[in-house]
N, C-alpha and C positions, 0 to 999 in steps of 0.2 A: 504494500500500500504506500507505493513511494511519493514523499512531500501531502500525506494527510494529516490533518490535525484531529484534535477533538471535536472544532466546530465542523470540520469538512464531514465528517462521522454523523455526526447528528445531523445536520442536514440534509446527507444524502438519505438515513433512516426515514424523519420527518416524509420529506419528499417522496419516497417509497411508498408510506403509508397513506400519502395523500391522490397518489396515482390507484393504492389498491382499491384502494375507498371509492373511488369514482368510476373503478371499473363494477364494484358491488354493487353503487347505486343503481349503475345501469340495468346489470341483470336483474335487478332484484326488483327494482320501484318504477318501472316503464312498461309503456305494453311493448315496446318495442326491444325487449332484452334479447341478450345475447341468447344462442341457440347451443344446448350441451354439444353438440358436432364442433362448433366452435370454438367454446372455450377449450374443447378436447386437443382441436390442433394448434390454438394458439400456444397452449403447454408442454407440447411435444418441438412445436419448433425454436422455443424460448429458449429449451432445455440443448435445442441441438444449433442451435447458435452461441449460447455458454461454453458449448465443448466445440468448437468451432476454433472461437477466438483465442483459447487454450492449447488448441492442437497445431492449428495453422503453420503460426511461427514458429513451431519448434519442427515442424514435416518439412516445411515449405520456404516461408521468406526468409529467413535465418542464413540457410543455406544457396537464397539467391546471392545474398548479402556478400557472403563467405566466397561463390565463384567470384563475382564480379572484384572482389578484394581491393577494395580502394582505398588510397594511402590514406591516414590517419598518425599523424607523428606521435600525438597523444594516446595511450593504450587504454585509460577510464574516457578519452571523448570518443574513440573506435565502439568502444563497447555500447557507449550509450547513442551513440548513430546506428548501429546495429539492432540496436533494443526498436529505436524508432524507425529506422525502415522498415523492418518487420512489420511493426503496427500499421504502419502505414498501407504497404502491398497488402497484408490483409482487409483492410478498408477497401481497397482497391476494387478487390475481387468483388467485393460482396458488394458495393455499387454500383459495378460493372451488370451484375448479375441481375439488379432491379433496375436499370434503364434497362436493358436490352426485353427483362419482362416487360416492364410496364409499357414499352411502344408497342410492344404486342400486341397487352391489351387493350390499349386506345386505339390500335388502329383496326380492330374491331369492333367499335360501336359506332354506331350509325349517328351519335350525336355528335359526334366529333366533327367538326368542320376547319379543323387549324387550329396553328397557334396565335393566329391574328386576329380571332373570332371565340366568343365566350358565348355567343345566341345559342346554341345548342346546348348550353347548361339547362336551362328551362323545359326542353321543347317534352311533351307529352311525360313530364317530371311528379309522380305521385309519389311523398314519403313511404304510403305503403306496400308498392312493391317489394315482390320478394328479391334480395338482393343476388342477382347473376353468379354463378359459379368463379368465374375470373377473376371478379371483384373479390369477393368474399377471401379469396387465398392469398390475393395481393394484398390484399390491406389488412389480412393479420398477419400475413409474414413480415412484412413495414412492421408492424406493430411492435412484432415478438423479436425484431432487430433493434430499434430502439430503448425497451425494456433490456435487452441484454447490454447493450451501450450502458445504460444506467447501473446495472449490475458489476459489469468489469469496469464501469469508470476508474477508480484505484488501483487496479490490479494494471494496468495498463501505464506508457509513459507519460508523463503528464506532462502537458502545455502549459504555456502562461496564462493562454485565455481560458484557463480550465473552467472556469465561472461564469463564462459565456458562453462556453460549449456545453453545459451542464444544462442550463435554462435552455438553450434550445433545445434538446434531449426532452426534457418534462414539457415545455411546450409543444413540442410534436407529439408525444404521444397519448397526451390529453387532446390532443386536435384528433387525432387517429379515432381515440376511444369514441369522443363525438360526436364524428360526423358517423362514421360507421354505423354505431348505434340510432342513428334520427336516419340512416340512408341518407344521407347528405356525401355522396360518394362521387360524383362524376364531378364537383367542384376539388375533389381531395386528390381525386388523380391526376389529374390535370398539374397540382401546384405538386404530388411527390413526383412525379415523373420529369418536371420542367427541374428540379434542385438537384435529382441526379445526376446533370448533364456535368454539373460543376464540381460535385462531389467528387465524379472520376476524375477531372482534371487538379483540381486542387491535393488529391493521395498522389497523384504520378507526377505530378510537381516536386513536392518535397520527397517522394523517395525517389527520383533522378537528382536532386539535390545529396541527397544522405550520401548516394553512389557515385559521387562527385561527377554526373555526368552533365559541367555546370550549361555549358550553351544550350543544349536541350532542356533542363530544367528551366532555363532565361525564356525561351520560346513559347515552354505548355505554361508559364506561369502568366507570359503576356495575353497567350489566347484565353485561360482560364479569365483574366480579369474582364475580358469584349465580351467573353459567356456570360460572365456574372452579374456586368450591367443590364445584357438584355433581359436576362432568364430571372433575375433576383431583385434588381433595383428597376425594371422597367414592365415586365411582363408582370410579375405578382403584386404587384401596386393594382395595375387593372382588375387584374384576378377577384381581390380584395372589393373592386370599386364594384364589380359584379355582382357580389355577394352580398355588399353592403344595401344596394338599391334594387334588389332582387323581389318580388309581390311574394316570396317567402317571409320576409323578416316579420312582420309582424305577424305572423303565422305559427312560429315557431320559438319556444326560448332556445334552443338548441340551435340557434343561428344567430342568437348573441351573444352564447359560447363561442361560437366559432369564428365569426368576427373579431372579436376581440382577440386571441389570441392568432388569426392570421395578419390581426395589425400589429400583434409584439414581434411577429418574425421580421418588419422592417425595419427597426432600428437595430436587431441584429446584424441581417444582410448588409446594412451598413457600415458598421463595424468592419464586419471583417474586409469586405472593398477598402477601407482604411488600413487593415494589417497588409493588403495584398500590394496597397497602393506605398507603403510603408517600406516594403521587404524593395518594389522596385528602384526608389529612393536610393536606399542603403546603397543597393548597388549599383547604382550609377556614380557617386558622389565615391564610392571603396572598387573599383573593378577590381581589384587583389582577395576580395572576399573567396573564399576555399569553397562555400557554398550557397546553393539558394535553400532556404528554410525559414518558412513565413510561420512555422512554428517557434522559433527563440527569439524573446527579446532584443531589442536593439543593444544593452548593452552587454548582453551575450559576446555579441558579433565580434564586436572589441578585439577576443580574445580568442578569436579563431582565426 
């Protein structure tokens, strides 16, 4: 539990119990609760994404790390670039793994009209349909991914923005719990499938950084950032604006859950365009920098 405290302890508890809590309400005090099939899978894939993040880097990225063998003068900063590439390639994957699902399953439904168009959120839209096979698997696997995020948060290398990756974490999967549960789904895929794109760019970023392979990390980090404006600070804004003035909101309280916390995800999104915008900085103004890593603080760098 490397760089926890007692408060980081308790909070993460706290917040656990505040996520369990609101997935109990839902099954319990809605007519719209979760279905025993579901809770069934969402606990078997919680469980095999636990052992996932466990096994991964020690089968697999560890040992990318270790071919590619990239100098490291330091033998405790080798180690601990190793520790975090790893984390990293394993994030990779498993991002990789939900965009490629999730255009699947958008490009499967007939409401889908683009990414330049949100009218098809509406179109022939009844809360109480039964929710689609596709859906249902995507959006607890999402689920049962994040929940495990929360779970290995400590176990895992820790960043500086640990605090702000932490709040995102319980704000998505309170948004997941949500919308899922009110069938508020074709607005939730749309925003997981559009954050994936950057997710894999921002993992392959910094572990092409860790593996000192800096010009290529300089390139995905640039195009990660023209992704992240469009997909994060331009596209989910509208998302939001859709949601916001939708002839559901007053319809529904569960659509001023979801609102609200799809408007805490923009001052995060912004944030981090700020560390992305930050780490480009760094290295224009230090070209001698050893590496690109939008995960260490600035005055880290100093000393690499």
């Amino acid at each position: 539990m490397e760089g926890a405290t007692g408060f980081d302890v308790m909070s993460q508890v706290l917040s656990s119990a505040i996520i369990l809590l609101t997935v109990w309400t839902f099954m319990y005090k809605t007519p719209l609760h979760l279905e025993a099939e579901d809770v069934q899978y969402l606990a078997w894939s919680l469980a095999a994404f636990c052992l996932f993040r466990i096994c991964w880097p020690v089968i697999f990225s560890r040992r990318v790390f270790d071919l590619v063998n990239p100098a490291y003068d330091d033998p405790s900063l080798r180690t601990k670039s190793r520790d975090k590439c790893a984390s990293h390639l394993n994030k990779l994957f498993m991002h990789s793994f939900f965009l490629i699902w999730g255009l699947v399953v958008l490009r499967e439904q007939e409401w889908f009209e683009g990414w330049t168009s949100t009218k098809g959120i509406w179109d022939d839209w009844d809360p109480q349909d039964v929710r689609p096979v596709p859906y249902r698997r995507y959006y607890l696997t999402q689920l049962s991914f994040f929940l495990s995020s929360l779970a290995m948060q400590f176990f895992e290398p820790r960043s500086h923005d640990f605090v702000a990756l932490l709040a995102h974490h319980y704000v998505s999967a309170t948004l997941i719990i949500v919308s899922y549960c009110f069938r508020c789904h074709r607005i939730g895929l749309l925003v997981l499938v559009s954050r994936e794109v950057t997710d894999v760019m921002i993992h392959l970023a910094r572990a092409f950084g860790l593996l000192k392979f800096t010009k290529v990390a300089e390139a995905t980090l640039a195009l990660m950032l023209v992704l992240w404006f469009f997909t994060r600070n331009l596209f989910h804004p509208i998302v939001c604006w859709a949601a916001f003035f939708s002839p559901l909101v007053q319809q529904h309280t569960a659509w001023v859950i979801c609102n609200s916390l799809l408007a805490m995800l923009i001052p995060l999104d912004l944030y981090y365009l700020f560390l992305g915008l930050e780490a480009v900085v760094r290295r224009i103004r230090n070209p001698t920098l050893a590496q690109i890593d939008p995960d260490a603080p600035a005055n880290q760098k100093k000393h690499q």
